[in-house]
N, C-alpha and C positions, 0 to 999 in steps of 0.2 A: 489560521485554521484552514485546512483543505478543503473544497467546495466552493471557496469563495475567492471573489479578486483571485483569477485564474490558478487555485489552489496555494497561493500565496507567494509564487514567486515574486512579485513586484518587492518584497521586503530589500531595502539595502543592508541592511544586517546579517540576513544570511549567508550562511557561509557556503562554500561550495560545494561539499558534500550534502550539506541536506538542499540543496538547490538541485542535484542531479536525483536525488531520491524525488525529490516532489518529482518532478519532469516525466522517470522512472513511472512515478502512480500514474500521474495525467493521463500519460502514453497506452497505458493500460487499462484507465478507464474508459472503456470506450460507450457507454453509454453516460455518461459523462453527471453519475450520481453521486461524486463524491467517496466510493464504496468499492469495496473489490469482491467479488463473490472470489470462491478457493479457483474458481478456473482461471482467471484474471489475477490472482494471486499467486501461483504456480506457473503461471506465462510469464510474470514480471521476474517472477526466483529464479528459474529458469533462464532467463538475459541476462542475470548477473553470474550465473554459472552454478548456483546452487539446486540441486536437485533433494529430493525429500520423498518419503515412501509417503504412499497414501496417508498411515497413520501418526508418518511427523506430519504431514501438512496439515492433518485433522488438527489436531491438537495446535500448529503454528496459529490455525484460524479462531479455535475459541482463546490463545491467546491476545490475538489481535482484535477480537469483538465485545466490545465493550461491553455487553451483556453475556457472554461467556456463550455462547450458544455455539459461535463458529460458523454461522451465518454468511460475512462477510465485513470487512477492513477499513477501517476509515483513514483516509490518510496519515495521519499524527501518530494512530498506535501502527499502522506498517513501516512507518519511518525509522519507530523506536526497536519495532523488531527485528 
């Protein structure tokens, strides 16, 4: 789980893409909550080369928020998304 034991890289199991995606969050979270607000979320898309209108990012974010609100990202559902 992200947040913890330095968002979970230490796993020997992981594989390399989601070892570059956690990295990816870390890198990004720079208040280092575990969490990505949409500005931080949009900085990170944006590195991979994905850009997104206001209203897909809206919507990318209450995908990613586990209470649907859109809030902001916990590592595991930005992984997935």
């Amino acid at each position: 789980m992200c947040g913890t034991d330095e968002y979970g890289l230490s796993d020997p199991s992981m594989g390399a893409a989601e070892r570059s995606a956690r990295m990816l969050f870390a890198e990004f979270d720079s208040d280092q909550t575990g969490r990505l607000g949409s500005a931080e979320v949009h900085a990170a898309l944006c590195a991979l080369g994905v850009t997104l209108t206001r209203s897909e990012l809206q919507t990318a974010m209450r995908t990613m928020d586990e209470t649907g609100e859109g809030r902001s990202a916990g590592c595991d559902r930005f992984i997935a998304f």
